[in-house]
PAMI-621519 format. One line per field, with one value per residue (C-alpha): z, y, x; residue in three letters. Coordinates in steps of 0.05 Angstrom, whole numbers, always signed. Each point is the difference from the previous one (the first is absolute). Layout:
N
Z = c(Z;...)
Y = c(Y;...)
X = c(X;...)
resn = c(ALA;...)
! end
This chain:
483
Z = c(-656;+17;+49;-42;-61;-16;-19;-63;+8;-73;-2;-63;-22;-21;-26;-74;-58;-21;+58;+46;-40;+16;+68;+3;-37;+25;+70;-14;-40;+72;+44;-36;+24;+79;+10;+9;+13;-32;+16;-47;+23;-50;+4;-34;-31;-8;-52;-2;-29;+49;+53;-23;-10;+68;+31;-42;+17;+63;-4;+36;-41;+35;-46;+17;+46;-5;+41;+52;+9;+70;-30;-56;+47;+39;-54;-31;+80;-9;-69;-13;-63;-35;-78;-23;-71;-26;-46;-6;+40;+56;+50;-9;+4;+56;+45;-27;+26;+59;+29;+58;-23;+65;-16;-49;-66;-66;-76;-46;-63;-62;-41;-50;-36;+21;-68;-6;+48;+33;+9;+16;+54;+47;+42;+59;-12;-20;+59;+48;-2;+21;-67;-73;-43;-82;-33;-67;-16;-44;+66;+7;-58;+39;+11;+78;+10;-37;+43;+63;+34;-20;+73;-4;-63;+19;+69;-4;-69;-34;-61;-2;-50;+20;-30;+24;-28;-52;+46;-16;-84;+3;-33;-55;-60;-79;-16;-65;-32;-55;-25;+35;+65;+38;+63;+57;+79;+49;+11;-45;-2;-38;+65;-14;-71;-53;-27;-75;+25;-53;-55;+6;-8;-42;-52;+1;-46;+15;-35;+58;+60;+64;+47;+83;+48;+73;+59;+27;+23;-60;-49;-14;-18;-52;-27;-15;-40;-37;-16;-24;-50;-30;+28;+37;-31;+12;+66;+60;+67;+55;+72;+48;+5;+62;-30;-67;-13;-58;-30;-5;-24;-61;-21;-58;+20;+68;-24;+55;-22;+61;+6;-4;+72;+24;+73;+2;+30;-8;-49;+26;-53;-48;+36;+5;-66;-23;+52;-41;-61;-44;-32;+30;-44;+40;-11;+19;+76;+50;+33;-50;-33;+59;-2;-91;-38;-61;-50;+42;+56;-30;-42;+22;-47;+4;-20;-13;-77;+22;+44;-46;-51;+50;+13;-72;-7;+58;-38;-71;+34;+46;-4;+30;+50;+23;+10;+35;+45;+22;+22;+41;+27;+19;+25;+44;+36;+14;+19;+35;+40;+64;+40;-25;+23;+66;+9;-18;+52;+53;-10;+16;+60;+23;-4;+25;+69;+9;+20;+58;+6;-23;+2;-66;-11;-64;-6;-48;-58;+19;-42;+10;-11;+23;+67;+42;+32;-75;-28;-68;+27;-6;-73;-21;+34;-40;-56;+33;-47;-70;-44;+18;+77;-24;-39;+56;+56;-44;-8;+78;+9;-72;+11;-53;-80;-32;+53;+1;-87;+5;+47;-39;-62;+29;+35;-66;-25;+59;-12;+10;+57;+34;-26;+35;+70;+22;-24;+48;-32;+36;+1;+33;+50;+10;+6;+69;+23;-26;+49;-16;-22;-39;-33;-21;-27;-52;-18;-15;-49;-25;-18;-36;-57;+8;-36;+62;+20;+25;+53;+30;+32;+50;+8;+17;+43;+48;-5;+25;+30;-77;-15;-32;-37;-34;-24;-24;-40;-25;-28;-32;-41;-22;-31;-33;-25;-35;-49)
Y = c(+277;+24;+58;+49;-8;+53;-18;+24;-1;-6;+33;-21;+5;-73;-55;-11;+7;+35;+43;-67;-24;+51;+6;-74;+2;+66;-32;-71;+27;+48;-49;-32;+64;-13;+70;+2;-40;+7;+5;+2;+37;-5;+47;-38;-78;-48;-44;-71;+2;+50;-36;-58;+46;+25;-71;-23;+63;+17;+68;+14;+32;+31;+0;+47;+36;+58;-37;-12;+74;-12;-58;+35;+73;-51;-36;+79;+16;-54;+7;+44;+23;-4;-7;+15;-20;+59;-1;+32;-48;+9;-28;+30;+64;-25;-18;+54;+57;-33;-42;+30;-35;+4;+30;-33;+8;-9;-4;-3;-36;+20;-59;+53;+57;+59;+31;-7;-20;-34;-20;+68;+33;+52;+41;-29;-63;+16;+34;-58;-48;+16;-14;-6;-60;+2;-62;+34;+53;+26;+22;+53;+37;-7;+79;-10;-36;+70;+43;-28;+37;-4;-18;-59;-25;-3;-32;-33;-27;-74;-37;-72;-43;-49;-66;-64;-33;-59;-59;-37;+14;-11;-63;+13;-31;+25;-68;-7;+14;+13;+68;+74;-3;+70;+4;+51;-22;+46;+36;-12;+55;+66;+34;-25;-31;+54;-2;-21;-52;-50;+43;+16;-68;-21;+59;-31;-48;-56;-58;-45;+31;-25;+58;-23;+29;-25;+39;+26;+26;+13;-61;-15;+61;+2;-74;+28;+56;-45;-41;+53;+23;-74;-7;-50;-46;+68;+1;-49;+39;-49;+50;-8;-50;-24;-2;+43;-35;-52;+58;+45;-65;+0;+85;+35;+64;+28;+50;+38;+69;+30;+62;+68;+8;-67;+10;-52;+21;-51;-58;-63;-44;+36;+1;-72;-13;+44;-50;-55;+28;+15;+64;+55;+42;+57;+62;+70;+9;+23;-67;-39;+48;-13;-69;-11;+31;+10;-42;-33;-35;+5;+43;+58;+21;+76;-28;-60;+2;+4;-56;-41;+9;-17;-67;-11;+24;-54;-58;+17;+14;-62;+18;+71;-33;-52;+64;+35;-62;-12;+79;+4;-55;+21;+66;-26;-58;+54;+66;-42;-51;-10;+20;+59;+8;-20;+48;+59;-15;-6;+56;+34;-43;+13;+78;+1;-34;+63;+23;+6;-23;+53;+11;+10;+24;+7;+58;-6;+48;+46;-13;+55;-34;-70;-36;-5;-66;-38;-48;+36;+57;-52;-10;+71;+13;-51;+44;+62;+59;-35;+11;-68;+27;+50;-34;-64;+77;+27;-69;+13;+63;+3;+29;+5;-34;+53;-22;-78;+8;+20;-52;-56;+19;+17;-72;-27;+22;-25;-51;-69;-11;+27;-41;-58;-41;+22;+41;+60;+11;+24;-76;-28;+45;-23;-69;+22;+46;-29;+37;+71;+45;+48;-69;-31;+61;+18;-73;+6;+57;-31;-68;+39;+30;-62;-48;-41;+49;-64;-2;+78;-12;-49;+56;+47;-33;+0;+75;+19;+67;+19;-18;+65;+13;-77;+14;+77;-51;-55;+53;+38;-72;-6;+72;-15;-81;+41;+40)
X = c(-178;+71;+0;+35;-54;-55;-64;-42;-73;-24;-73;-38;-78;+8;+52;-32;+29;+63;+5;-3;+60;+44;-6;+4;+66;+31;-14;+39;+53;+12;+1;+70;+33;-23;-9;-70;-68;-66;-65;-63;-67;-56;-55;-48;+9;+57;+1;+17;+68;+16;-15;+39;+60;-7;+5;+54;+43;-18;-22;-60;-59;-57;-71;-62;+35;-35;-58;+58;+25;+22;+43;+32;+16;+34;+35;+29;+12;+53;+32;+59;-33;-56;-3;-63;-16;-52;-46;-72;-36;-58;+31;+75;-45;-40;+64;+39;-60;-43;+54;+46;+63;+52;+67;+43;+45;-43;+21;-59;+13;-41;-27;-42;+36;-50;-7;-77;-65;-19;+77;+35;+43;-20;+47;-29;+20;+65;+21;-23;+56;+71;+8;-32;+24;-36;+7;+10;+43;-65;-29;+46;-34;-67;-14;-11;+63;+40;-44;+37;+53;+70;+13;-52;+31;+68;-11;-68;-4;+28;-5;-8;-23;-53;+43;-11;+57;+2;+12;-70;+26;+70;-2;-55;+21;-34;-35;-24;-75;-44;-5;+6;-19;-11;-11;-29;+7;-25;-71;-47;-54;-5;+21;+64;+6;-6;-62;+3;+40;-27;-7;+76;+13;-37;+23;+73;-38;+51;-32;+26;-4;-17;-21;+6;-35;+14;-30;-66;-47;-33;+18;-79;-20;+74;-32;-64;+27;+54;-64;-37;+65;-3;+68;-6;+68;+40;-12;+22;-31;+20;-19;+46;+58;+44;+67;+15;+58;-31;-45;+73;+40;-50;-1;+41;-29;-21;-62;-16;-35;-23;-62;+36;-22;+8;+26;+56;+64;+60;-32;+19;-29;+42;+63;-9;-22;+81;+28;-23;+33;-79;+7;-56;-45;-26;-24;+32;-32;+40;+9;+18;+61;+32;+9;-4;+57;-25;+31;+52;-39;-65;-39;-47;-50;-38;-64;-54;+25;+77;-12;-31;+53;+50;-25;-1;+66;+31;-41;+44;+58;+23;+69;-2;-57;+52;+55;-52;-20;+69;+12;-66;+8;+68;-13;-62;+41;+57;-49;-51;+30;-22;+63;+3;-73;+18;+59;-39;-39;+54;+31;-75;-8;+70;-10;-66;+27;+38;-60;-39;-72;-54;-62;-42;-57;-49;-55;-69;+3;-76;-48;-58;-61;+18;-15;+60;-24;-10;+59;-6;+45;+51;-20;-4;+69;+35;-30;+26;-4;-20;-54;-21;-3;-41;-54;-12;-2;-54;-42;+0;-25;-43;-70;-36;-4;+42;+53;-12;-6;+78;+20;-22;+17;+71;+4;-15;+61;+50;+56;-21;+39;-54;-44;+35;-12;+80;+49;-25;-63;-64;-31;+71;-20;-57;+22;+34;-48;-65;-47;+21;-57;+45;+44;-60;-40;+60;+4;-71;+7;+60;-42;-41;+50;+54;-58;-23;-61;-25;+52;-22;-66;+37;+51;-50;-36;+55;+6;-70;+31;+6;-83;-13;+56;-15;-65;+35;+49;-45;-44;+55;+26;-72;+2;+77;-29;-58;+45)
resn = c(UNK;UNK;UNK;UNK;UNK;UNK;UNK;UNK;UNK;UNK;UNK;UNK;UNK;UNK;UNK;UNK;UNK;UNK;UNK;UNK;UNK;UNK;UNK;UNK;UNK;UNK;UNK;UNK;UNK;UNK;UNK;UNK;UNK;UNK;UNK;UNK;UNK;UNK;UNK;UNK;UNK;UNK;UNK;UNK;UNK;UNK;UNK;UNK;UNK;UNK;UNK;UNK;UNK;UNK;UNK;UNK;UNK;UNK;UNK;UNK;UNK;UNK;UNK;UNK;UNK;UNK;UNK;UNK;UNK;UNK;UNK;UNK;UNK;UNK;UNK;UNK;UNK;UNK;UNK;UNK;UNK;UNK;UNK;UNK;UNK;UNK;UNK;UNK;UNK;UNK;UNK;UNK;UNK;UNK;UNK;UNK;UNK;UNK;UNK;UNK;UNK;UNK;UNK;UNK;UNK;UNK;UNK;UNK;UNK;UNK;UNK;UNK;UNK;UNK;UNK;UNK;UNK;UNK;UNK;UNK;UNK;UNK;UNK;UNK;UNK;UNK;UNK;UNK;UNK;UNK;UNK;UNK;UNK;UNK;UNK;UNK;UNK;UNK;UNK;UNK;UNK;UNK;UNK;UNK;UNK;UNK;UNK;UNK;UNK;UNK;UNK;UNK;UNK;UNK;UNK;UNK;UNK;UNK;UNK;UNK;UNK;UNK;UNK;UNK;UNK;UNK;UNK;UNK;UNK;UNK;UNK;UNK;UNK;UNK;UNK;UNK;UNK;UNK;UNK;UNK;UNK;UNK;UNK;UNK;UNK;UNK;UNK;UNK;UNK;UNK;UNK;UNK;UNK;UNK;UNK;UNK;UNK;UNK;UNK;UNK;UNK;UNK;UNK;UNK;UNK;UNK;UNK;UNK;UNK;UNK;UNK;UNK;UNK;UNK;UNK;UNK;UNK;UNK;UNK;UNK;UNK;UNK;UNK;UNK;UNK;UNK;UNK;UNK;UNK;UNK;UNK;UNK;UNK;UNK;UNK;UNK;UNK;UNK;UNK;UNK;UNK;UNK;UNK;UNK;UNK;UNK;UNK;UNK;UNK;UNK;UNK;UNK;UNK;UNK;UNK;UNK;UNK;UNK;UNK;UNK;UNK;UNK;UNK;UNK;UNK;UNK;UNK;UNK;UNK;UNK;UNK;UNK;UNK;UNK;UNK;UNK;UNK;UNK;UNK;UNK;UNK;UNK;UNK;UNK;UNK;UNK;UNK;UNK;UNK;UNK;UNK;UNK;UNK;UNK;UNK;UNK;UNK;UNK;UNK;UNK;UNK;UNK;UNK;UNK;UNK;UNK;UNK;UNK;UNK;UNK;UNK;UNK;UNK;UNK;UNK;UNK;UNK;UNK;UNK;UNK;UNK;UNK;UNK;UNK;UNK;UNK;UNK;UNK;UNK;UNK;UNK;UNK;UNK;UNK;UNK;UNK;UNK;UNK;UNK;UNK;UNK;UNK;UNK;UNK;UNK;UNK;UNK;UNK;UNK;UNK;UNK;UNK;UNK;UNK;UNK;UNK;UNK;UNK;UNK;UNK;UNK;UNK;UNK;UNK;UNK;UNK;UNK;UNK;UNK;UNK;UNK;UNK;UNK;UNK;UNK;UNK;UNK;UNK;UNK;UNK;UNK;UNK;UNK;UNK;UNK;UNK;UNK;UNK;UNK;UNK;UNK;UNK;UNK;UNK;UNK;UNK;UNK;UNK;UNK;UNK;UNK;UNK;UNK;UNK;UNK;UNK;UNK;UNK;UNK;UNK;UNK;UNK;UNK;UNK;UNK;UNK;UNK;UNK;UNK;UNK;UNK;UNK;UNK;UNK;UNK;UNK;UNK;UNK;UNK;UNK;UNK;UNK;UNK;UNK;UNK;UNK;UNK;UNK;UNK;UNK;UNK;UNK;UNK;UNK;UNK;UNK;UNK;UNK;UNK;UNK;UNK;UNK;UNK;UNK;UNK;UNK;UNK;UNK;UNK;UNK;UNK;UNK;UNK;UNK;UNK;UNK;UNK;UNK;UNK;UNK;UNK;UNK;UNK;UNK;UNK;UNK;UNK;UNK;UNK;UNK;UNK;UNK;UNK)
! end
C-alpha cells in the first residue's frame, strides 16, 4: 500500500451470491485506478469462491467477524471509510444497534429496494451513514425515502446501481439447440419468484418449450410441483449452477416474472442475462421498469396473461427477437459496465474524505410491551411502523383466545418471505439468536400457520418465559381446526 491511498473497509453480512459478486468486482476493477485498497469483513460466512478470489487478488476478507468484535472495531478504527452493504439482516442490525462503532465515515449501500417487509427503510437507518446510496432508482418512490428532509436528500442521498459488470459474459456466444428454451437464474422460491410461476408458462402453450430454472433454495419443492402438473418434459429445474455462462449461451428468452413484492433492488441476473444479448420478459414491478424498456430492450408485461402472451409472441416472431437481443444487449454492456460502477463510487469516496471522522450512532424504535433485553427488538425494528410490525407486537403481548384467534389467522395470510429460513424473516432471526425467549416464541406461532406445526413445539420449548401464553395459543388452534 502506497502512502497516499485510502482504505475502504467493505462490511457485508456474507460473500454469497449476487451481492458477493459485486463487491468482488467493484473491488478489482478499483484497484486498476491505485487510488484505493480494499478490505472485506464478513459478518457471518465466506464461501469458497470467495475465498479463492481473495487469495488470488490479494484483498484480505475477514469471515465471522462478528464473533471477533475487538478485531473488526479495530479493522473500521483504521479504514478511511467504511462501505457498508445494507440489507435487512440480523447481524447488520445487531452491529448497527449493540455495537459501539469508533468514529469513522460510513456510506450504506442498499441491496433491497424498501418498498415492502420485511425489506423496507426506516428513517433511522437512513440517517446513520454520512450518506445513503439505493441501488435502484425505484427506491426513491419508497414513501420513507420522500418523507426525508430536503436537506437529507440533497446532501445525504445517492443512486447507484448494484452492476457487476459483464466481464465473466463477455464472450458468450448463442450456440445452437433444440426448441425454445426459457430460462430464469436467480432465487428460486415464492418469496422471490412470482408465484404462478409455472402456470404462466405453461399458458404460453409453446409446443416446444424448454423452461430453465437455475438457482435455489427451493428447487425440490419447484420439482415436486412440476411433477405434480405432469410437466415434467417442460421443465429443466437444475438448483444452483457455478458459472451461468453455458445455461445463458443456450436461452431465446430470459423469463424472469418476479412476486409484486419481491424485495430485489438492482437485478443482477437480469442485467447479466441483457449483457448477453437474451431478451427479458418481466413484469411491471418497480425494479424491473428500470432496467426493461418495454419493447425495445425487452418486453414488460402488466400481468400473468400479458406475460404469457409475450413469450408467445418472441417464439413467432424471431426477427423482432433478434432486433430486440442486439439492443439489450447493447444498452446493458454500455449502462452497466463495470467502470462506470467503479467511478460512481469514487466520486462518493472522494467526497466523503472531505470529511472528518464522526461518530454515529443508531437508536431502537420503543416498542411498549416488548423486553428491552430480547434480540427480537431488532426484528420488530426492521419492521418499524408496518402492519406486519404490528401483528408479530401483538402475538407478544396477546392474552387471551380472542387475541391469539386474530394473530394466527392474520400470520396465515403473510407473504411467504416470511415463511423462509433468510430473507429477514422471524426464523432467520432465530438462526442468529437461537436462545431468545421472545425469537423463538413468535417462530413458534408462526410454525403453526406457515404448515410446519411440527417445527413449533421445539420453538417453544426454548421460550419457557412464554408457558402460559402457549397453552392460551395451542388451545385457541384447537378451537379454529374444529370449524
Amino acid at each position: 500500500m502506497r502512502y497516499n491511498q485510502k482504505r475502504i473497509l467493505h462490511i457485508t453480512p456474507h460473500m454469497g451470491g449476487g451481492v458477493g459478486r459485486v463487491i468482488k468486482n467493484i473491488c478489482e476493477d478499483s484497484m486498476k485506478y491505485d487510488e484505493y485498497v480494499h478490505e472485506i469483513v464478513c459478518l457471518d460466512y465466506t464461501n469458497e469462491s470467495a475465498v479463492t478470489w481473495s487469495e488470488k487478488i490479494s484483498i484480505p476478507v475477514h469471515s465471522s467477524m462478528s464473533h471477533n468484535k475487538r478485531l473488526l472495531l479495530s479493522i473500521i478504527n483504521n479504514a478511511d471509510i467504511v462501505h457498508w452493504h445494507w440489507w435487512n439482516h440480523p447481524l447488520n442490525y445487531e452491529l448497527l444497534t449493540y455495537v459501539k462503532i469508533p468514529l469513522c465515515r460510513v456510506i450504506m449501500w442498499s441491496h433491497q429496494n424498501g418498498h415492502k417487509a420485511p425489506h423496507i427503510f426506516n428513517d433511522r437507518v437512513l440517517s446513520y451513514p454520512d450518506i445513503f446510496v439505493v441501488g435502484t432508482p425505484y427506491s426513491l418512490e419508497s414513501d420513507v425515502i420522500k418523507g426525508m428532509s430536503s436537506k437529507w436528500h440533497k446532501h445525504k442521498l445517492r443512486v447507484i446501481f448494484a452492476s457487476p459488470g459483464y466481464q465473466h459474459i463477455e464472450y458468450i456466444r448463442p450456440k445452437e439447440h433444440d426448441g425454445f428454451n426459457v430460462g430464469y437464474i436467480g432465487t428460486v422460491d415464492y418469496m422471490k419468484m412470482h408465484p404462478d410461476y409455472l402456470k404462466m408458462n405453461l399458458s404460453a402453450n409453446i409446443k416446444d418449450a424448454k423452461f430453465i430454472v437455475c438457482g435455489g433454495p427451493s428447487e425440490k419443492g419447484l420439482r415436486q410441483e412440476v411433477h405434480a402438473l405432469n410437466a415434467d418434459e417442460s421443465f429443466d429445474i437444475r438448483g444452483p449452477v457455478s458459472d451461468i455462462s453455458p445455461v445463458l449461451s443456450i436461452l431465446d428468452v430470459f423469463g424472469y416474472p418476479l412476486a409484486p413484492a419481491h424485495y430485489g433492488a438492482s437485478e443482477v441476473a437480469l442485467i447479466e442475462a441483457q449483457a448477453a444479448g437474451v431478451v427479458p420478459v418481466v413484469l411491471d414491478n418497480g425494479c424491473e421498469r428500470y432496467i426493461v424498456e418495454d419493447g425495445q430492450t425487452g418486453i414488460v408485461a402488466s400481468s400473468a396473461k400479458e406475460y404469457s402472451l409475450a413469450l408467445k409472441y418472441l417464439y413467432d416472431n424471431p426477427g423482432e427477437r433478434a432486433v430486440m437481443s442486439q439492443k439489450a444487449q447493447n444498452m446493458a454492456r454500455e449502462r452497466f459496465q463495470i467502470k462506470n460502477t467503479t467511478k460512481s463510487w469514487h466520486n462518493i469516496y472522494a467526497e466523503l474524505l472531505e470529511l472528518p471522522k464522526t461518530k454515529h450512532s443508531f437508536i431502537l424504535k420503543e416498542n411498549v410491551g416488548v423486553a428491552v433485553n430480547s434480540r427480537v427488538t431488532l426484528f420488530l425494528d426492521a419492521l418499524d411502523k408496518t402492519d406486519e410490525a404490528e401483528l408479530f407486537i401483538s402475538a407478544l403481548t396477546a392474552t387471551d383466545k380472542v387475541e391469539f384467534d386474530h394473530v394466527l389467522r392474520a400470520m396465515k395470510r403473510l407473504s411467504p418471505i416470511f415463511s423462509s429460513n433468510s430473507n429477514g424473516s422471524i426464523f432467520q432471526y432465530c438462526n442468529f439468536f437461537q436462545d431468545d425467549p421472545a425469537i423463538n416464541y413468535l417462530c413458534g406461532i408462526f410454525s403453526l400457520t406457515a404448515k410446519t406445526p411440527d417445527r413449533a413445539e421445539g420453538f417453544f420449548a426454548k421460550a419457557s418465559s412464554y408457558r402460559d401464553k402457549v397453552k392460551i395459543i395451542m388451545e385457541t388452534v384447537a378451537t379454529i381446526d374444529k370449524h
